[in-house]
RODO-2510 file (C-alpha; in nm, 4 decimals, decimal comma):
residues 182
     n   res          X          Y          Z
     1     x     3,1586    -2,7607     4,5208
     2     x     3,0207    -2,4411     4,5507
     3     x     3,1697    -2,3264     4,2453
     4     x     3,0455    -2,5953     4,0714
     5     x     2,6392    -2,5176     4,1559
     6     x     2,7258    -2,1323     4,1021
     7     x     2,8585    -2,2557     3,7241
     8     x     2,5089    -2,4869     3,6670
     9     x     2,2861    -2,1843     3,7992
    10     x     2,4612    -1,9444     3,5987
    11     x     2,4504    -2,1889     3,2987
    12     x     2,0786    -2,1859     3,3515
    13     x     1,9815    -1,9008     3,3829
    14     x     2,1633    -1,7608     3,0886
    15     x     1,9887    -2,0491     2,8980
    16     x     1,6668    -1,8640     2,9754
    17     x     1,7724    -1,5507     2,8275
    18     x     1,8866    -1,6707     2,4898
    19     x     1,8947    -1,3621     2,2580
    20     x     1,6232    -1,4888     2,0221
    21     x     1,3912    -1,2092     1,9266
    22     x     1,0442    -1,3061     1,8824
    23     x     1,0697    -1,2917     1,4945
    24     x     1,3584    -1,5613     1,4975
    25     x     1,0876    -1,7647     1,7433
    26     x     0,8261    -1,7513     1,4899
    27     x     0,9382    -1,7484     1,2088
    28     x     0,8925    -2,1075     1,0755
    29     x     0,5291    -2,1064     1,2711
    30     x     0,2539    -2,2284     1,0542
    31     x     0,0305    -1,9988     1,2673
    32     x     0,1866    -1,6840     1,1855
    33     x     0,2644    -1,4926     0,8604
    34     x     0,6272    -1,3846     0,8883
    35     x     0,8151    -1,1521     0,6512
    36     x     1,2322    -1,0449     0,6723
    37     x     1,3749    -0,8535     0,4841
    38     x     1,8028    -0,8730     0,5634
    39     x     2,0390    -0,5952     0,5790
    40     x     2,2063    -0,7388     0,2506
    41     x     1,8647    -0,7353     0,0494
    42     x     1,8498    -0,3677     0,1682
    43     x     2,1988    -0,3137     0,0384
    44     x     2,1237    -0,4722    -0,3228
    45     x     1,8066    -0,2579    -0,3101
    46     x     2,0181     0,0309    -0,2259
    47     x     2,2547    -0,0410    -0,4973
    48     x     2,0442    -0,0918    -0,8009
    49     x     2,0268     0,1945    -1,0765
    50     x     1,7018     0,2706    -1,1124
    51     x     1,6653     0,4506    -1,4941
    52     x     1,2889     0,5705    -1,4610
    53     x     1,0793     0,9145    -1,4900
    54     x     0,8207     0,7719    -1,2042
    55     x     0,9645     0,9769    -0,8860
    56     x     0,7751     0,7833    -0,6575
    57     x     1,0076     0,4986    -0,7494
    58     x     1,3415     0,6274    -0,7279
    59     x     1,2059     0,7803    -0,3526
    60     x     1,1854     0,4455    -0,2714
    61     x     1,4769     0,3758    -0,3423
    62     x     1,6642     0,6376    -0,1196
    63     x     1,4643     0,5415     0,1301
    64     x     1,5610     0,1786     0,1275
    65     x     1,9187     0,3370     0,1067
    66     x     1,8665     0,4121     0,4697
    67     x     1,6699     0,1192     0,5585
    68     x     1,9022    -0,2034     0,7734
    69     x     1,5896    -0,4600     0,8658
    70     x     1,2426    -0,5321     0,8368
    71     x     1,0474    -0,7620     1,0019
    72     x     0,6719    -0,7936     1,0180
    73     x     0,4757    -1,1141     1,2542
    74     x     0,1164    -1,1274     1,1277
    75     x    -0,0846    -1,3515     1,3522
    76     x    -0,4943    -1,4628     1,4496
    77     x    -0,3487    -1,7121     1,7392
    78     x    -0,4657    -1,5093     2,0695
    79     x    -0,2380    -1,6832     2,2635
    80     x     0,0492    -1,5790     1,9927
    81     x    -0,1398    -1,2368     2,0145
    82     x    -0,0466    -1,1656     2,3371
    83     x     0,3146    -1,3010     2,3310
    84     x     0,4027    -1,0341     2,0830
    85     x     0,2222    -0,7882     2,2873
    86     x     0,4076    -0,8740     2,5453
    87     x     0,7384    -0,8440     2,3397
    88     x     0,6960    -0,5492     2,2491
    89     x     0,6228    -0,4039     2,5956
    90     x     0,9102    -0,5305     2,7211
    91     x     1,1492    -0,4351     2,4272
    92     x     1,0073    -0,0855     2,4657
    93     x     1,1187    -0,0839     2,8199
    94     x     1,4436    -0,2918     2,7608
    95     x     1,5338    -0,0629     2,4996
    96     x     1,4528     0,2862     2,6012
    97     x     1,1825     0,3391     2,3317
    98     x     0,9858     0,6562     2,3124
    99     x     0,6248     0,6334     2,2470
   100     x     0,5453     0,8076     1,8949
   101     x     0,2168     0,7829     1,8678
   102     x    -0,1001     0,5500     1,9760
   103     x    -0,4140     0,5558     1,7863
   104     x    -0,7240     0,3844     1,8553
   105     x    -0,9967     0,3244     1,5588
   106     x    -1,2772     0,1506     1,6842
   107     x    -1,1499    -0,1709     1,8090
   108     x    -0,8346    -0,1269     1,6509
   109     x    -0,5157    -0,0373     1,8387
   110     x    -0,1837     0,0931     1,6621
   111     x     0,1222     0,2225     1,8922
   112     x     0,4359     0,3280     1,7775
   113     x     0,7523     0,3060     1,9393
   114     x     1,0966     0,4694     1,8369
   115     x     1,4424     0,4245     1,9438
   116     x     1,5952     0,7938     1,8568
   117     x     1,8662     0,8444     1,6609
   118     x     2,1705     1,0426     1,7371
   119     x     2,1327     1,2495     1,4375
   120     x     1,8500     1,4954     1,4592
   121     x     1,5062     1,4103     1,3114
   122     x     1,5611     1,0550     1,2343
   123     x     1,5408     0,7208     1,4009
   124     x     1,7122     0,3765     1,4483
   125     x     1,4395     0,1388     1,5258
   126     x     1,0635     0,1546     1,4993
   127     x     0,7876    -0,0865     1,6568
   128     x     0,4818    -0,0898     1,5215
   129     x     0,2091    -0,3362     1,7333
   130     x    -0,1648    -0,3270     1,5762
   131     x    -0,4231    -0,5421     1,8180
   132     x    -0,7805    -0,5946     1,7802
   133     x    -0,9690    -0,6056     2,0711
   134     x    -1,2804    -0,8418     1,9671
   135     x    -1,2606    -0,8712     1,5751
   136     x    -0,9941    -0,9323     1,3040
   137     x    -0,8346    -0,6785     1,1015
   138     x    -0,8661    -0,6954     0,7653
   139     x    -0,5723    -0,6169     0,5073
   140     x    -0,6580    -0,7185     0,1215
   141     x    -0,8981    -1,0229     0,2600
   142     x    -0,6895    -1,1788     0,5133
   143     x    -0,7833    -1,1460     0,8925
   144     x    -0,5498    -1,1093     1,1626
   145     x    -0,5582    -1,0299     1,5547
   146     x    -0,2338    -0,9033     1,5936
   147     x     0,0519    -0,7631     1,4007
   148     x     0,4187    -0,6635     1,5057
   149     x     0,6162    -0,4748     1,2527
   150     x     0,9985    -0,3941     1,2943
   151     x     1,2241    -0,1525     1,1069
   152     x     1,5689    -0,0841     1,1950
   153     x     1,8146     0,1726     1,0085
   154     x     1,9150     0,5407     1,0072
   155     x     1,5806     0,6558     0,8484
   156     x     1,4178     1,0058     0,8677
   157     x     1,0557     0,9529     1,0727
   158     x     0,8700     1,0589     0,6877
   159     x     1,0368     0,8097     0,4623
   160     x     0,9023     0,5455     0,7210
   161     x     0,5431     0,6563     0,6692
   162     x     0,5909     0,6705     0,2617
   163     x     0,7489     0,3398     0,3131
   164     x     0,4475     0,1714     0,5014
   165     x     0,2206     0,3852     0,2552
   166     x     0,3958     0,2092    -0,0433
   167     x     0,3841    -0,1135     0,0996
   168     x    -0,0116    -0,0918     0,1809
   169     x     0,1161    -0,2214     0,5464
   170     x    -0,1130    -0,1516     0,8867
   171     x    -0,0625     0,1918     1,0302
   172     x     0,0589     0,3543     0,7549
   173     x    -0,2280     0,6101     0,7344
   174     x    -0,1828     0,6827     1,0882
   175     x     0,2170     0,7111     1,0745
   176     x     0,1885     1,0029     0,8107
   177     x    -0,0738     1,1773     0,9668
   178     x     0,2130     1,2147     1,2320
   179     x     0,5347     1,3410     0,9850
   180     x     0,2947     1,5614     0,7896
   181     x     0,2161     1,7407     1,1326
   182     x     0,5487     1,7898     1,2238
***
């Protein structure tokens, strides 16, 4: 018997600790705006010949050669808000993370979070949280409270801040302030 209630408590407790990320929770939320990009997508990216004489786009391209995932959660929902806050303070702990940078603008608050990589000078995962304190930010007219930003790979810590640069994405200012001071 005992073994029995020590099957049914382990049975739920590991039901508890599914290993869905917050971006696989939210992704079909109508109150979020949710972007993924897969590791395949990266791959295609990375395989396409690009035949141009613009250099900014074929450094794109080598940097998506070293990109794996991408995942941004874009939210005004406070009480979303401060689930992904909360996500990404415990994933920084879970994880190991080293704080990169934090920034604060006014009411605006970006921290960075990296997950080194063995290899000198580059990184497997960064997390990128931007929070408001009392208004919305504003990206090309839309408002949000909070937004969580994901990138996983074997990237070099200045392709991520041309990356975010290119993409007109939150923080990106702030990112290559950081590589250019290295």
């Amino acid at each position: 018997m005992k073994k029995i209630y020590l099957f049914l408590t382990f049975c739920l407790l590991t039901s508890g600790v599914s290993g869905q990320s917050i971006f696989d929770k939210y992704e079909d939320n109508q109150d979020v705006s949710f972007v993924s990009i897969s590791p395949k997508m990266f791959q295609m990216l990375g395989k396409m010949s690009v035949n141009t004489n613009d250099p900014e786009a074929e450094q794109f391209f080598e940097i998506i050669k070293s990109v794996q995932s991408f995942k941004v959660i874009t939210t005004d929902n406070k009480s979303i808000s401060k689930e992904l806050e909360n996500y990404a303070t415990m994933s920084i702990k879970n994880k190991g993370m080293l704080e990169l940078m934090k920034v604060r603008d006014g009411n605006t608050n970006v921290k960075f979070y990296v997950m080194e990589s063995p290899k000198p000078d580059r990184i497997k995962e960064l997390l990128m949280c931007v929070t408001e304190l009392d208004e919305k930010i504003s990206i090309d007219n839309r408002s949000f409270e909070t937004i969580l930003l994901q990138l996983k790979g074997d990237i070099e810590l200045d392709q991520i801040s041309k990356l975010t640069a290119q993409m007109n994405l939150p923080g990106g200012k702030q990112l290559n302030k950081v590589s250019n001071s290295k």
